[in-house]
Structure formats: structure tokens, C-alpha cells
N, C-alpha and C positions, 0 to 999 in steps of 0.2 A: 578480336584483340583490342578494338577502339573501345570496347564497354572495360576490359579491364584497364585500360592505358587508364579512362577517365577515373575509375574507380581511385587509382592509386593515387592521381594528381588531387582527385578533391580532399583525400588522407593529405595530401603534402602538403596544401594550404592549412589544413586545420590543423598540422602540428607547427606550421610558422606560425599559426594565431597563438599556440601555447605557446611559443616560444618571445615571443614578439610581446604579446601580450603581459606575458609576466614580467617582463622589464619593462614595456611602458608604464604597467598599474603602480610599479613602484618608485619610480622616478621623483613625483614631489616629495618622497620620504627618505629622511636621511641617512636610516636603516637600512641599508639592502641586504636582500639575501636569496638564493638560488631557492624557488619555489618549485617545487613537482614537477608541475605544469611546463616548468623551461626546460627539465631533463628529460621529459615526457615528448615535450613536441619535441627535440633536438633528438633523439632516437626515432620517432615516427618521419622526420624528416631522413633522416637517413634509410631508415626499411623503405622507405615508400621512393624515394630517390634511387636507390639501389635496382629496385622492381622495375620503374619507369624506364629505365637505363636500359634493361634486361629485354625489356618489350622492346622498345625503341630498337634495339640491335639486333633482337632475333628476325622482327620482323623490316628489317630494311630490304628492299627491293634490288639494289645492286653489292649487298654483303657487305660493304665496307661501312666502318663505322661513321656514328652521326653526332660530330663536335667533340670527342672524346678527348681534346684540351677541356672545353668548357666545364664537360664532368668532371673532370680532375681536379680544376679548379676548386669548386662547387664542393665536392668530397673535401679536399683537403681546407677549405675552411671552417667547415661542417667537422671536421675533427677536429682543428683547434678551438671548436666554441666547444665540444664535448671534452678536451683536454680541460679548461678551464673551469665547466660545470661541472665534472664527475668530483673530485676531491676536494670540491667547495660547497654540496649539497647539504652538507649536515651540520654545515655551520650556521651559528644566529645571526650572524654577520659578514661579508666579505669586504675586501677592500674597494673603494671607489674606481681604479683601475680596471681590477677582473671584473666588476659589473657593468660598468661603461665599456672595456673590450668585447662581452658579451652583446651587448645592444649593437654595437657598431661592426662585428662583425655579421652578425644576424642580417642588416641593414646593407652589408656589401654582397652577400650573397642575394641578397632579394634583387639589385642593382645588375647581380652577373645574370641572372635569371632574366631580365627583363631586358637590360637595355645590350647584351653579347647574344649579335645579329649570328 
């Protein structure tokens, strides 16, 4: 199960890079706009967060769950950056708001991931 755990996490970095990614590259431009690559990683973060969760809990040693605030957390962030991306994907433009809440929530979940001992 630790070759799939890994499998899944190293998918979960590479859809924060798309995700991350597509709002840092567009940041000096005063045009924003929800690229592939952000709806892309922000669903591959979720499938692969979901799996990790999945693993994580089938196989715990004493049955009882491991941080299932932190998941929760984590999820329900991760929904409101896909609340915000899904009905602003096909636009040429978004507001300054929903693109900067996109970047800064992206940036709070990486914060719950690393520094929620």
C-alpha cells in the first residue's frame, strides 16, 4: 500500500503545480483567467486527496481515523477553489477577487498540508 500511498501523493503535487502554477504564471498580467491546467490540477487534487485519505484509513493500525478534521478541512477548501473555478472556466476574463481568492486559497491549503501537525 506504501507504493500506491506514494503513487497518489506524487499525482497530488503535480495537480498543485497545475494549479499553483497557473495563477502564479499569470499574475504580472492584468488579464486573468481560469486556465485548464487550474481546473485540471484542482480535480487531480481532489481524486488523488480523496485515494490518499482512503489508503490512509483502510490501512490504520488501530481503525480509528487519522486527522479527519484536517481532511475536512482540506476538502472543504478544495471545494470552494472548485466552486469558484468551475463557472469561471470559459470566461476570457475573471474578476480580480475570484482569481486572487483562487491563489490564496490554493496557498492556505498547501499551509494546512504542511504546517497542521
Amino acid at each position: 500500500m506504501t507504493v500506491a500511498l506514494d503513487v497518489l501523493l506524487f499525482f497530488h503535487f503535480v495537480g498543485l503545480a497545475g494549479l499553483l502554477g497557473g495563477y502564479l504564471a499569470q499574475l504580472p498580467s492584468r488579464t486573468w483567467r481560469i486556465v485548464p491546467g487550474m481546473t485540471h490540477g484542482a480535480l487531480t487534487q481532489l481524486v488523488t486527496g480523496l485515494g490518499m485519505a482512503g489508503i490512509i484509513e483502510s490501512t490504520s493500525s488501530t481503525g480509528e481515523p487519522v486527522q479527519p478534521l484536517k481532511w475536512v478541512v482540506k476538502l472543504g477548501v478544495l471545494v470552494v477553489i472548485l466552486a469558484l473555478i468551475w463557472p469561471n472556466q470559459k470566461k476570457q476574463r475573471v474578476s480580480p477577487g475570484v482569481f486572487q481568492a483562487v491563489g490564496l486559497l490554493t496557498l492556505v491549503n498547501i499551509g494546512i498540508a504542511v504546517f497542521w501537525k
